[in-house]
RODO-583615 format. One record per residue: residue in three letters; x, y, z of N, C-alpha, C in turn. Coordinates in nm, 2 decimals, padded with zeros to 4 digits. Atoms other than C-alpha are relative to their C-alpha. Layout:
N
miro / nX / nY / nZ / caX / caY / caZ / cX / cY / cZ
ALA / X / Y / Z / X / Y / Z / X / Y / Z $
...
END
This chain:
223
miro / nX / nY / nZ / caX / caY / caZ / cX / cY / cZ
UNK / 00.00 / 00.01 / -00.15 / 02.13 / 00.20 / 01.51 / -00.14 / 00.04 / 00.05 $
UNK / 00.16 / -00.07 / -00.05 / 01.76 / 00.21 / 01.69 / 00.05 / 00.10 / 00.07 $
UNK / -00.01 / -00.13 / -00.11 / 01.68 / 00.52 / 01.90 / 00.00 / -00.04 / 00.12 $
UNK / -00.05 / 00.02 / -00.20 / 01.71 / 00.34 / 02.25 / 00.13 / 00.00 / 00.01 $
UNK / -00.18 / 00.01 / -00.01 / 02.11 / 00.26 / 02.19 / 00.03 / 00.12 / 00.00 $
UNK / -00.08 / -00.17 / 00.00 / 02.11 / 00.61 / 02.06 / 00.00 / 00.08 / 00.13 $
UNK / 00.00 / -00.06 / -00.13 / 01.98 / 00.74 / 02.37 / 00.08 / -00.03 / 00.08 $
UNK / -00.12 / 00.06 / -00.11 / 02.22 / 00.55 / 02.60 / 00.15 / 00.05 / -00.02 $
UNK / -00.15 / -00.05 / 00.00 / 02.50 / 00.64 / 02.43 / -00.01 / 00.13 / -00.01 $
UNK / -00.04 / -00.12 / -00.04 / 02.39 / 00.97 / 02.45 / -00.01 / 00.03 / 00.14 $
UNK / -00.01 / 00.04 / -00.16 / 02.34 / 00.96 / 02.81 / 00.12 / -00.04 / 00.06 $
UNK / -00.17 / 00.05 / -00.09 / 02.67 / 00.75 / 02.89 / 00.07 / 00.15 / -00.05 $
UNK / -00.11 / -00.07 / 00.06 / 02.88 / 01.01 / 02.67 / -00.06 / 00.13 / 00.13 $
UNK / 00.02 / -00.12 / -00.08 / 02.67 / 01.32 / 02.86 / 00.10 / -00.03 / 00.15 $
UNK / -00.06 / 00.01 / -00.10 / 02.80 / 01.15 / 03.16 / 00.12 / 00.01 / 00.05 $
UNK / -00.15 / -00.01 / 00.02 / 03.14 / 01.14 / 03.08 / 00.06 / 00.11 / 00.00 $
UNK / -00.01 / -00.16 / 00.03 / 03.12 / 01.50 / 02.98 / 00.00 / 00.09 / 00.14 $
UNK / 00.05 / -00.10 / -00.15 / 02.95 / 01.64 / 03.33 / 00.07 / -00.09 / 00.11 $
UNK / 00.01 / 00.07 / -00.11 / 03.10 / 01.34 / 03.55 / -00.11 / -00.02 / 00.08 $
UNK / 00.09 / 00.09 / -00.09 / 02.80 / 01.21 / 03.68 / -00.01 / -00.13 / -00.03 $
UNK / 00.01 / 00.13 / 00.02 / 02.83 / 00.88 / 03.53 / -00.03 / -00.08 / 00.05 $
UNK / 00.02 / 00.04 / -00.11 / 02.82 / 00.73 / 03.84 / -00.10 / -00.02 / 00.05 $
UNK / 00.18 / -00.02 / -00.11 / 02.49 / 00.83 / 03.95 / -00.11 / -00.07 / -00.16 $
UNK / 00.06 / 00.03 / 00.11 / 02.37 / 00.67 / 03.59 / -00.04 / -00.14 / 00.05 $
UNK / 00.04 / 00.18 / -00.07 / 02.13 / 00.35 / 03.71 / 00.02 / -00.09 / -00.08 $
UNK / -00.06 / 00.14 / 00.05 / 02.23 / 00.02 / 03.66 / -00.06 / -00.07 / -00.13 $
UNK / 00.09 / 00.01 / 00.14 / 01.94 / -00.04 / 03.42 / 00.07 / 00.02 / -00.15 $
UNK / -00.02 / -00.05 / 00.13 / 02.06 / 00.17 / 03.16 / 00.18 / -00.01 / -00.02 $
UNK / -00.16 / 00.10 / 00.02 / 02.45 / 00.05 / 03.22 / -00.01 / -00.10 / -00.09 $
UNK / 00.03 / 00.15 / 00.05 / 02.32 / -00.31 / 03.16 / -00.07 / 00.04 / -00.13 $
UNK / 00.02 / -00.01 / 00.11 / 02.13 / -00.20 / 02.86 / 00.10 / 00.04 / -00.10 $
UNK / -00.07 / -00.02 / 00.08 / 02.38 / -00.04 / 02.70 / 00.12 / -00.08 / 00.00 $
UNK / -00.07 / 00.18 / -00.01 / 02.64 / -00.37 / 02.77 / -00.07 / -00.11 / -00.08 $
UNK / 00.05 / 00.13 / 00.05 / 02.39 / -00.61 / 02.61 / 00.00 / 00.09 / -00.13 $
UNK / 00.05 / -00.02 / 00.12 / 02.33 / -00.41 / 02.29 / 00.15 / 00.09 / -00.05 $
UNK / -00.15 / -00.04 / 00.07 / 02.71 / -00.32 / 02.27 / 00.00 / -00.08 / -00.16 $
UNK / -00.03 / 00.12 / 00.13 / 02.84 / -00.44 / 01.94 / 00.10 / -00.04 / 00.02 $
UNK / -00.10 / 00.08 / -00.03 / 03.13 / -00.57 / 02.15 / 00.00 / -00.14 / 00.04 $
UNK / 00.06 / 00.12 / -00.02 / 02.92 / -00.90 / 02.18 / 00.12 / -00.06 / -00.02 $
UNK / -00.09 / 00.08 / 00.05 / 03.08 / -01.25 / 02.12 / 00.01 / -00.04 / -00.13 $
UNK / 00.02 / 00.02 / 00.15 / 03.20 / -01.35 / 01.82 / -00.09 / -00.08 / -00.06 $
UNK / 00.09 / 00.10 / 00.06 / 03.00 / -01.54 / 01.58 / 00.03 / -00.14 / 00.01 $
UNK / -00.05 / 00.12 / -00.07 / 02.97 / -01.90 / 01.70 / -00.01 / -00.14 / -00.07 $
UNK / -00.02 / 00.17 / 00.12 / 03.06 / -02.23 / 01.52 / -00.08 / -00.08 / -00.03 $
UNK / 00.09 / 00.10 / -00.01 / 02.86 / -02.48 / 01.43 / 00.02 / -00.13 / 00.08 $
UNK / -00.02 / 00.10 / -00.09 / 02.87 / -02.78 / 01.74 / 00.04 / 00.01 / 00.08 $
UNK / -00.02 / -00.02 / -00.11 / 03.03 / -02.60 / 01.94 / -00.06 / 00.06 / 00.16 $
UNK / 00.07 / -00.02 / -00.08 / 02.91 / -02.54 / 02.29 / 00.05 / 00.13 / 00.08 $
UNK / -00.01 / -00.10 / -00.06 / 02.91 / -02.22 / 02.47 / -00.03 / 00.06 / 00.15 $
UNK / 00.01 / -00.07 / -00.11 / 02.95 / -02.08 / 02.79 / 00.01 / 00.13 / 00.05 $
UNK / -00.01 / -00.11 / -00.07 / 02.86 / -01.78 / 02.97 / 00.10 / 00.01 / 00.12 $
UNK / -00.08 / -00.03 / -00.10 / 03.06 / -01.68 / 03.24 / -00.02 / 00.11 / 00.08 $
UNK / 00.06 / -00.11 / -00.03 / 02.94 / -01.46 / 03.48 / 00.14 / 00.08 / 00.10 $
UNK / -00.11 / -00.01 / -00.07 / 03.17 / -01.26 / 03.71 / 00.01 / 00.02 / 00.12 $
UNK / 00.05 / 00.05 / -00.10 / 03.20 / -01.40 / 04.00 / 00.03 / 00.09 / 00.11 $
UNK / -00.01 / -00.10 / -00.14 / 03.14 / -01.24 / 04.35 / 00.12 / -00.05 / 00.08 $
UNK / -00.17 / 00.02 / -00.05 / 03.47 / -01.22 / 04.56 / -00.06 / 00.06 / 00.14 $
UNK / -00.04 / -00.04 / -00.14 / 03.46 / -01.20 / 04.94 / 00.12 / -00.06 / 00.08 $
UNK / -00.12 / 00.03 / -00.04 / 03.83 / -01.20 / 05.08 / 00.03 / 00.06 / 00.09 $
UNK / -00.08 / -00.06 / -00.07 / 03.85 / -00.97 / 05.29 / 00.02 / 00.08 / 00.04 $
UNK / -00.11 / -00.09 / 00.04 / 04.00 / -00.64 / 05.36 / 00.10 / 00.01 / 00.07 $
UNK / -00.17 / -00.03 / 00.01 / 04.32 / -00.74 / 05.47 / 00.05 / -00.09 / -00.13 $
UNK / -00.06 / 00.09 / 00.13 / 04.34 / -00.95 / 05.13 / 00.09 / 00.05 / -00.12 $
UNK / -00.07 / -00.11 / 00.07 / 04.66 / -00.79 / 04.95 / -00.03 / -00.01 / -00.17 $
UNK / 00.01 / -00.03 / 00.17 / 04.52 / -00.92 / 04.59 / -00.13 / 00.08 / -00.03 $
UNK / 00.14 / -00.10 / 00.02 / 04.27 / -00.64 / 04.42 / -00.09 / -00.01 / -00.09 $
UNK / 00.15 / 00.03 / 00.10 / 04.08 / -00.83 / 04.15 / 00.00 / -00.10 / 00.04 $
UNK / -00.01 / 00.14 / -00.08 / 04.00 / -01.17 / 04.30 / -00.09 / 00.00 / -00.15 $
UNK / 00.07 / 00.02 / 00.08 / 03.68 / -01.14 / 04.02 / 00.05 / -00.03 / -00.12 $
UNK / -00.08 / 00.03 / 00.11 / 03.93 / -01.12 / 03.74 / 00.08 / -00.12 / -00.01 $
UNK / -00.16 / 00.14 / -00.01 / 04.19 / -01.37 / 03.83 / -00.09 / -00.15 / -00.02 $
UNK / 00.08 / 00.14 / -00.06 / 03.86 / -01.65 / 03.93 / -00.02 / 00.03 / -00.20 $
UNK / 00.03 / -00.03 / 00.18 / 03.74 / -01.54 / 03.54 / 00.06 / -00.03 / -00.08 $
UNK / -00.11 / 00.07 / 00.10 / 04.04 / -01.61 / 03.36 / 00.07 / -00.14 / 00.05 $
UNK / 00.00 / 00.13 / -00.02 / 04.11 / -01.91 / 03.53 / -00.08 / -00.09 / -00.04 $
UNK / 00.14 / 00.11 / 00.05 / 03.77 / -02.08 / 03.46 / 00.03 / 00.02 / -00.12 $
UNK / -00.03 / 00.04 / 00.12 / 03.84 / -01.97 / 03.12 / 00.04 / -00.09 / -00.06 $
UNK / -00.09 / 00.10 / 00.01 / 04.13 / -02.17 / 03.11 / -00.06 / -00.13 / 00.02 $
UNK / 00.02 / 00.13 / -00.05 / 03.98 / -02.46 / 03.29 / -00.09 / -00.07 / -00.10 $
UNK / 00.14 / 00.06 / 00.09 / 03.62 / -02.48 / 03.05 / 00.04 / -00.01 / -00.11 $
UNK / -00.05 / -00.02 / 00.18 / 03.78 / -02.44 / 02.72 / 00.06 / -00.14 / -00.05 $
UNK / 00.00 / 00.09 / 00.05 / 03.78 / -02.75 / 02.54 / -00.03 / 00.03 / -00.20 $
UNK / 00.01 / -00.03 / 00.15 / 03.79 / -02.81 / 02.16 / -00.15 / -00.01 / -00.07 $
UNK / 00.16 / -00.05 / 00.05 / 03.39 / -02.79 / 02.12 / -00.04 / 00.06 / 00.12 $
UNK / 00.07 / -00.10 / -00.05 / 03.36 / -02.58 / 02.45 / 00.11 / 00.11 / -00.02 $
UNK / -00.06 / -00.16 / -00.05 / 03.42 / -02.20 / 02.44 / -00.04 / 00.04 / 00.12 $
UNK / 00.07 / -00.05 / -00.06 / 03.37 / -01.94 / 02.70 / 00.00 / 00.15 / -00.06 $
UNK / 00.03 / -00.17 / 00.00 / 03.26 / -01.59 / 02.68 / -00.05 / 00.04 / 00.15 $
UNK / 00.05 / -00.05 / -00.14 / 03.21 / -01.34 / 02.95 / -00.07 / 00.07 / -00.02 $
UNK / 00.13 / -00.07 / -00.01 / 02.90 / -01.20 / 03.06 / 00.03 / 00.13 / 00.10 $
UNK / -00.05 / -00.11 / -00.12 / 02.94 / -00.85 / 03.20 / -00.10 / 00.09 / 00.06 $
UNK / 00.12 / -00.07 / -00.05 / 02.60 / -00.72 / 03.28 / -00.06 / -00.10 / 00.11 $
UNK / 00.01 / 00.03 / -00.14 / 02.43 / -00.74 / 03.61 / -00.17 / -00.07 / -00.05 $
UNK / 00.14 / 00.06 / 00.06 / 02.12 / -00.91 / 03.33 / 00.08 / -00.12 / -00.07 $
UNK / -00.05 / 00.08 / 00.06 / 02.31 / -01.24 / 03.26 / -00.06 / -00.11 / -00.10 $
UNK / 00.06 / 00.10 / 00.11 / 02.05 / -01.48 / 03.13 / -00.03 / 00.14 / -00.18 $
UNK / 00.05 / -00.07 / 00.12 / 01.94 / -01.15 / 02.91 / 00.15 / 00.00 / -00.13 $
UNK / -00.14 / 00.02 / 00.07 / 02.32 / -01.12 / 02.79 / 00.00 / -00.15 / -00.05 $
UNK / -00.04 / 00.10 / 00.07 / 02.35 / -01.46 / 02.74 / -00.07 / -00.09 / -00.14 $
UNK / 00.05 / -00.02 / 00.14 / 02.07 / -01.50 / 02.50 / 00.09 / 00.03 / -00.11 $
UNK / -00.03 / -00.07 / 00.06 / 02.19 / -01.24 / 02.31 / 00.13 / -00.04 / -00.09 $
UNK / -00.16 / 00.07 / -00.02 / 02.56 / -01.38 / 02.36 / 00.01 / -00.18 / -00.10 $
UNK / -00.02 / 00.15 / 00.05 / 02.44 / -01.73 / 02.22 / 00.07 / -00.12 / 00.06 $
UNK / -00.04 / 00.06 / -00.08 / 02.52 / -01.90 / 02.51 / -00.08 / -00.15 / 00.02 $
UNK / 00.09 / 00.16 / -00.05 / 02.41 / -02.27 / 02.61 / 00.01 / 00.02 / 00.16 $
UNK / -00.02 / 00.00 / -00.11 / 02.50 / -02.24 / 02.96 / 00.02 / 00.14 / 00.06 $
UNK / -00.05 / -00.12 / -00.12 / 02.55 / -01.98 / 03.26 / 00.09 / -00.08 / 00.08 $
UNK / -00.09 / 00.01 / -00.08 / 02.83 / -02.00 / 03.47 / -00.02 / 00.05 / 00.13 $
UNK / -00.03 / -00.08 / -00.11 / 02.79 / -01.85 / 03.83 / 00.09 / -00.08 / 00.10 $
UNK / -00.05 / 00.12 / -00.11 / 03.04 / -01.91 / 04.11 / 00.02 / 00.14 / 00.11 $
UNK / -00.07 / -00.09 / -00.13 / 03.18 / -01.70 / 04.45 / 00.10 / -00.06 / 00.05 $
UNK / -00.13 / 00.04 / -00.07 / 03.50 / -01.74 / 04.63 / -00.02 / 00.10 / 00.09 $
UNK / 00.04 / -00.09 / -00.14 / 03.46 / -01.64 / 05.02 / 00.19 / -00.05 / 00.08 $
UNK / -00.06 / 00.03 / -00.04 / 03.78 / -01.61 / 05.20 / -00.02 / -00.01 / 00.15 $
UNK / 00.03 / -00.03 / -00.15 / 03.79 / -01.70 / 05.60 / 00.13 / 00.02 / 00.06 $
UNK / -00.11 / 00.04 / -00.10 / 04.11 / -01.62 / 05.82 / -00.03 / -00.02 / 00.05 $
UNK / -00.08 / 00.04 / -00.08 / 04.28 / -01.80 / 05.94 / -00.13 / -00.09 / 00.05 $
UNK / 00.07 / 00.14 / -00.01 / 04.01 / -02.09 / 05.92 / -00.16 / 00.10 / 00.03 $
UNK / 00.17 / 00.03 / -00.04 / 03.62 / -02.06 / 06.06 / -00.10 / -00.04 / -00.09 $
UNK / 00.11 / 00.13 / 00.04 / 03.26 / -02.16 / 05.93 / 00.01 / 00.04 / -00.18 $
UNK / 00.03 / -00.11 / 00.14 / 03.16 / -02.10 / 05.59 / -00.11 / 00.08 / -00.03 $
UNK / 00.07 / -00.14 / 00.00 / 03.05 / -01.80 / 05.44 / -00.09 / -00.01 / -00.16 $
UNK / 00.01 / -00.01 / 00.16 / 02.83 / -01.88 / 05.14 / -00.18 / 00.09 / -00.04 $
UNK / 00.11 / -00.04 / 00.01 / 02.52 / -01.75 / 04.99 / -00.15 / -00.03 / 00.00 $
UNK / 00.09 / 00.04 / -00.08 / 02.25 / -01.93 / 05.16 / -00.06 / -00.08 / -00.17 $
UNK / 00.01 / 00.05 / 00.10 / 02.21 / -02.07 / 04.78 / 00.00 / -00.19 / 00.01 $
UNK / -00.12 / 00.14 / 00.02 / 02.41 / -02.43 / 04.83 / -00.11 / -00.10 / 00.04 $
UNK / 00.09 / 00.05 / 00.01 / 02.20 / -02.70 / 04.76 / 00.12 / -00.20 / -00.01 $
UNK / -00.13 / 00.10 / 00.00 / 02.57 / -02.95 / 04.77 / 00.13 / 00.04 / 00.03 $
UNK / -00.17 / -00.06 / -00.01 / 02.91 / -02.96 / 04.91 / 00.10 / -00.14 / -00.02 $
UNK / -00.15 / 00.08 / 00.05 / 03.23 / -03.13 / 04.74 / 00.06 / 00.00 / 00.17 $
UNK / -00.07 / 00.01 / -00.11 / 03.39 / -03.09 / 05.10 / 00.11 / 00.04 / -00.04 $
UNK / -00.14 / -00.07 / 00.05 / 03.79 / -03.07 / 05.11 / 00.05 / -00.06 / -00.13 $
UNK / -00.05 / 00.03 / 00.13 / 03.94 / -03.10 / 04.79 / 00.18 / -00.04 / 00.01 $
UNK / -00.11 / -00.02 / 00.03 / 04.30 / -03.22 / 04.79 / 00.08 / 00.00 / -00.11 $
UNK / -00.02 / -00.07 / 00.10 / 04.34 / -03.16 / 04.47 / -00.02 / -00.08 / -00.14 $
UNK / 00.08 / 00.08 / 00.09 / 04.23 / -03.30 / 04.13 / 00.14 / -00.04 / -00.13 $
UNK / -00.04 / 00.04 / 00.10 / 04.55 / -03.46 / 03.97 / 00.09 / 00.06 / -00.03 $
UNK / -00.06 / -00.09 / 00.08 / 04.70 / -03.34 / 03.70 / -00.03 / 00.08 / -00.05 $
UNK / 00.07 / -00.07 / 00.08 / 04.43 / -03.13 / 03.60 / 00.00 / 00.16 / 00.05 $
UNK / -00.02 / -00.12 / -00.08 / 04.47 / -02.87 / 03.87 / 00.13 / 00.07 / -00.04 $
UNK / -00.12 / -00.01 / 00.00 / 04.84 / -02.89 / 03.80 / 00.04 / 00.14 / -00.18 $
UNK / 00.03 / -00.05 / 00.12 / 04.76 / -02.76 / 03.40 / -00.11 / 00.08 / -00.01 $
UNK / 00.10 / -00.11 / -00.02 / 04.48 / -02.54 / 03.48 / 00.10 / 00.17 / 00.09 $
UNK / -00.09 / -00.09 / -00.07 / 04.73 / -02.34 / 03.70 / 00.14 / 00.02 / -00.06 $
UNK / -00.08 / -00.05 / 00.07 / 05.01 / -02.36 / 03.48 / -00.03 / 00.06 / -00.15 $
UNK / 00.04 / -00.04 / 00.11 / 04.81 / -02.25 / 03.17 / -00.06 / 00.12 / 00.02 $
UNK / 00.05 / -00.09 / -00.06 / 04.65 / -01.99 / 03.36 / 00.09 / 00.12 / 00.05 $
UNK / -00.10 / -00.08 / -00.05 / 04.97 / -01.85 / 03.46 / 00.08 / 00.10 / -00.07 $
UNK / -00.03 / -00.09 / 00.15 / 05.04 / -01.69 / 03.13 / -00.07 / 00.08 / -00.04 $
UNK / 00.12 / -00.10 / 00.03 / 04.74 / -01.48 / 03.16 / 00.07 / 00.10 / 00.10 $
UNK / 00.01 / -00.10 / -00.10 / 04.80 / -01.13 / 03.35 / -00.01 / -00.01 / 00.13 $
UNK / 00.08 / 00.01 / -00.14 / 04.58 / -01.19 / 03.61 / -00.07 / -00.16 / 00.02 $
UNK / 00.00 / 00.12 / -00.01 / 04.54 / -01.54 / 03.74 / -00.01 / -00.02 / 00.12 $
UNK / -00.02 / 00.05 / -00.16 / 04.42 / -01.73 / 04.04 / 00.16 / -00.01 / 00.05 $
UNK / -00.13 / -00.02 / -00.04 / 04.79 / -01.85 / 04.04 / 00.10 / 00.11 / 00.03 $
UNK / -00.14 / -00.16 / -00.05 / 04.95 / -01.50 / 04.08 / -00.09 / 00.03 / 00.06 $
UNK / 00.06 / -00.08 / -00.15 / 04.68 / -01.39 / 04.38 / 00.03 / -00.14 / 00.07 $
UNK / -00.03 / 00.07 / -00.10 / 04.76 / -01.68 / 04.56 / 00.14 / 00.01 / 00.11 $
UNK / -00.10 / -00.07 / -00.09 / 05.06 / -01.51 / 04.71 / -00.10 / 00.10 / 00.17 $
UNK / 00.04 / -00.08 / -00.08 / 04.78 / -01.34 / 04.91 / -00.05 / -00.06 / 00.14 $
UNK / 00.07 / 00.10 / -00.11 / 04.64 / -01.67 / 05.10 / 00.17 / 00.01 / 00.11 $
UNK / -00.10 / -00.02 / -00.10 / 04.79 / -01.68 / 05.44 / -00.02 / -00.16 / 00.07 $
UNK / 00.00 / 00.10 / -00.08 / 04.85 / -02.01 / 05.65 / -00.12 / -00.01 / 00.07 $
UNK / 00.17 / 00.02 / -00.06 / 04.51 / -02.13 / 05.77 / -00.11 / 00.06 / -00.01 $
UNK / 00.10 / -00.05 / 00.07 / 04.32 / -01.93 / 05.55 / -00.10 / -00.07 / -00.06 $
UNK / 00.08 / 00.04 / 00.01 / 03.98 / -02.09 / 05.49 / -00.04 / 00.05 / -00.14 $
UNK / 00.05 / -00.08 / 00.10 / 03.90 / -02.02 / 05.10 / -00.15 / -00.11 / -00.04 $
UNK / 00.11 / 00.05 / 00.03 / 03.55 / -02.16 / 04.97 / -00.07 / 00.06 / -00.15 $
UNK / 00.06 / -00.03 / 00.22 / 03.42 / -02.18 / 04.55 / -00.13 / -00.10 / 00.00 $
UNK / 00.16 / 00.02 / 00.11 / 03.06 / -02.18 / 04.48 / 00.00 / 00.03 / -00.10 $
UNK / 00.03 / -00.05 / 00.14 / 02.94 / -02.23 / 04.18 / -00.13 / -00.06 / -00.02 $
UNK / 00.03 / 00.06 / 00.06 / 02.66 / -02.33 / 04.01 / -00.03 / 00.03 / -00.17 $
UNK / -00.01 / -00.02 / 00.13 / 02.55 / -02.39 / 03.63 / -00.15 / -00.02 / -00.05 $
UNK / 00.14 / 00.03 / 00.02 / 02.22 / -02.35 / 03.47 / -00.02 / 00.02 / -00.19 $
UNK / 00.01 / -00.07 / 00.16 / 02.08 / -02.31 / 03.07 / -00.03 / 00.12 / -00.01 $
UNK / 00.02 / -00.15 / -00.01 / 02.05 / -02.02 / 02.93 / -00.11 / 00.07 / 00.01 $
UNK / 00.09 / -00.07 / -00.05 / 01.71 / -01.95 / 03.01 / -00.01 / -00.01 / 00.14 $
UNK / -00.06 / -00.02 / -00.14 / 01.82 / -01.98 / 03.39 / -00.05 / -00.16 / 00.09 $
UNK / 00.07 / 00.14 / -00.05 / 01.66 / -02.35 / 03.43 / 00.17 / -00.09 / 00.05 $
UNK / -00.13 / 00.10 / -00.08 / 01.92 / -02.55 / 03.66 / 00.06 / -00.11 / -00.07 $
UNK / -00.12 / 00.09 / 00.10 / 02.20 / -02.76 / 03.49 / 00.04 / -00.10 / 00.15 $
UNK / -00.03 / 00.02 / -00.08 / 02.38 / -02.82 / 03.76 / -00.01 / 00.05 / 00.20 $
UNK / 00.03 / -00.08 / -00.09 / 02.29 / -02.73 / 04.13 / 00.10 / 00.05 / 00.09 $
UNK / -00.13 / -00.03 / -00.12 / 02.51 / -02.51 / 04.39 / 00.04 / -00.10 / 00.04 $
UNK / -00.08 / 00.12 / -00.05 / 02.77 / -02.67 / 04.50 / 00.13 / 00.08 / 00.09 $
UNK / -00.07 / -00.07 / -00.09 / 02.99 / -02.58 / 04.76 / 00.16 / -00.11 / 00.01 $
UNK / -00.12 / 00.08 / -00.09 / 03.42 / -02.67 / 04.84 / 00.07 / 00.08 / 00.07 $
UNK / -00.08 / -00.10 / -00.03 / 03.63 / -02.54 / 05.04 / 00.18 / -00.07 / 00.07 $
UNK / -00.18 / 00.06 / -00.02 / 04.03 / -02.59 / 05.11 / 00.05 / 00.10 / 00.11 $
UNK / -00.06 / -00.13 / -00.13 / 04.23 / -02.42 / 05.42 / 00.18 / -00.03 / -00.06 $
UNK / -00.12 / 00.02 / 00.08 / 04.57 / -02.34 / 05.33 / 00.12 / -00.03 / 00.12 $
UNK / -00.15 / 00.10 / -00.09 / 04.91 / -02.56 / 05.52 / 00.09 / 00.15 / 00.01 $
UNK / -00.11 / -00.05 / -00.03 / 05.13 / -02.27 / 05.46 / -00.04 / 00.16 / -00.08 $
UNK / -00.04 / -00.14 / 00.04 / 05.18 / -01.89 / 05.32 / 00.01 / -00.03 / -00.16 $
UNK / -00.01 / -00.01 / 00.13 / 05.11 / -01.84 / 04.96 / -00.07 / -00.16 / -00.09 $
UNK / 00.10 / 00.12 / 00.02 / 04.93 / -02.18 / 04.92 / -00.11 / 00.02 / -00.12 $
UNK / 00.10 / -00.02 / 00.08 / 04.71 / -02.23 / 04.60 / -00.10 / -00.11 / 00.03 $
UNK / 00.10 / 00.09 / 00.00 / 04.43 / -02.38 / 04.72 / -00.13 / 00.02 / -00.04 $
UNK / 00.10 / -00.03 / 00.07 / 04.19 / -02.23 / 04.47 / -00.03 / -00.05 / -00.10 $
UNK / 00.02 / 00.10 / 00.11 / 04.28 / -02.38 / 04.16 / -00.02 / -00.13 / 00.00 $
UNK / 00.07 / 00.14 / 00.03 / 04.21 / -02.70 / 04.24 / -00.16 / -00.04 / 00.07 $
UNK / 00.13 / -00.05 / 00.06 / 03.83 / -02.61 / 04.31 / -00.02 / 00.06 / -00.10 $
UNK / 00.07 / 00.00 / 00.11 / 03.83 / -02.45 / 04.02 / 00.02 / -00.07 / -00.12 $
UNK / -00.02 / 00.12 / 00.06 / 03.96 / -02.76 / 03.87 / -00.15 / -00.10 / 00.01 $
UNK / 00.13 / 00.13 / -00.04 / 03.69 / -02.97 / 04.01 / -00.07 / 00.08 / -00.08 $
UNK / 00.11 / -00.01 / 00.02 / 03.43 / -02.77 / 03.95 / -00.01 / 00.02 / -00.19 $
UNK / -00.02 / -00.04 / 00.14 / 03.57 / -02.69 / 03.57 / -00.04 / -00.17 / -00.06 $
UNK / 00.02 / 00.15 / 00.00 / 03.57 / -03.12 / 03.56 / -00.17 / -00.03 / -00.01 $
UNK / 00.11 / 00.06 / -00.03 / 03.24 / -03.15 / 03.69 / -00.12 / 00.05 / -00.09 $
UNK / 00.04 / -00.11 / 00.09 / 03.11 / -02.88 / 03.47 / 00.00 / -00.07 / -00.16 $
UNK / -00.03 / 00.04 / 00.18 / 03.28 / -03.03 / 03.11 / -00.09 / -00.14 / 00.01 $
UNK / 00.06 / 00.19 / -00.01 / 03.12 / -03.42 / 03.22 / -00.16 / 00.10 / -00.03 $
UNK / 00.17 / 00.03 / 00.02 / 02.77 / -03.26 / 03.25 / -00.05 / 00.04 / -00.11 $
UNK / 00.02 / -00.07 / 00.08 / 02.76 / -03.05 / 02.96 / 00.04 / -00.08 / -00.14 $
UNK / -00.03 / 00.09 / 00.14 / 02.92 / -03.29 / 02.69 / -00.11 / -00.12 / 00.03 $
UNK / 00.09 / 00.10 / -00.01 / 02.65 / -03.53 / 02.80 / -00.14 / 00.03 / 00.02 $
UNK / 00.09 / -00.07 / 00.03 / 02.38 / -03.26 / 02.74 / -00.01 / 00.03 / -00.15 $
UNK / 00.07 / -00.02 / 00.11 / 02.21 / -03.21 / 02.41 / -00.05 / 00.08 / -00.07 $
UNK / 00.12 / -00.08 / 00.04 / 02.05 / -02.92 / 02.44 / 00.08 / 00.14 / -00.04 $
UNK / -00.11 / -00.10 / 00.06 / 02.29 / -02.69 / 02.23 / -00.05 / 00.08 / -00.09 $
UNK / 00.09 / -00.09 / 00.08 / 02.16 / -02.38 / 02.09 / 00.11 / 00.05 / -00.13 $
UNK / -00.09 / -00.05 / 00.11 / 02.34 / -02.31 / 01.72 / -00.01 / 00.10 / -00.04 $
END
């Protein structure tokens, strides 16, 4: 083990010891994240790989679900995972560095902004394209949300949270792993008819669709 990991882990542990952990800067968090040996597994040959970052959540705070980040994460899972794509999740606040590391071909970034009870959108001045309303993508949305639903935490089980004319909105966009643009921001957003409404999974249908077309018709796959 080099002497910089050693240091970090003796650092995190001290912190654990005295509780200051907390006041431990982000830097040396994210270093010790990337040089975990809880990396991703060893990666196949042809297969393609995705990072997945974890996405920013603004819902709210009268929003009664408490991981929005979790539920959007294991959903996309679900959605990207094809029999030559994987995903892995990126958990440091150094994602292209992680993803290197990770042996990723792609980054994932997306956000989900919620509005009650309708108004403008709320996105991060990023969005370079907008899908508009989505009414929903098929049968793909239909199996993204019932496959998803067997996970713990799932867009489908926080969608009890959306309320009748709740304005939700999914950015994303996708770039290689050295952070060069794949795909550009892209903005949709869906308002919900009624109480408990999933009108998330079928943006993150689309954008899971729009995502597997550009990437199976890219080349540029790191082994």
């Amino acid at each position: 083990m080099c002497t910089r990991t050693i240091i970090i882990l003796v650092i995190l542990s001290l912190g654990s010891i005295y509780g200051f952990s907390q006041n431990i800067s982000p830097e040396v968090k994210d270093a010790y994240l990337i040089s975990s040996p809880t990396s991703a597994h060893e990666k196949k040959a042809g297969v393609i790989r995705i990072g997945v970052s974890s996405p920013v959540a603004e819902m709210g705070k009268d929003f009664s679900f408490a991981d929005t980040p979790m539920a959007v994460r294991n959903t996309l899972q679900v959605a990207l995972t094809e029999e030559n794509v994987e995903v892995v999740f990126l958990e440091s606040a150094l994602p292209e560095k992680e993803a290197k590391l990770k042996k990723c071909d792609f980054i994932f970034i997306s956000k989900v902004t919620r509005k009650k009870g309708g108004g403008g959108m709320g996105g991060l001045g990023m969005l370079g394209g907008m899908a508009g309303m989505i009414p929903g993508v098929g049968g793909i949305a239909g199996a993204v949300a019932a496959t998803a639903a067997s996970t713990a935490i799932s867009v489908a089980s926080m969608s009890g949270g959306f309320k009748s004319k709740d304005e939700v909105t999914f950015e994303y966009r996708l770039t290689a792993a050295d952070g060069s643009p794949i795909i550009p921001a892209t903005m949709s957003k869906q308002k919900a008819k009624k109480d408990g409404e999933d009108v998330l999974t079928p943006q993150i249908a689309a954008a899971a669709e729009a995502t597997l077309k550009k990437i199976n018709g890219t080349q540029s796959i790191t082994n």
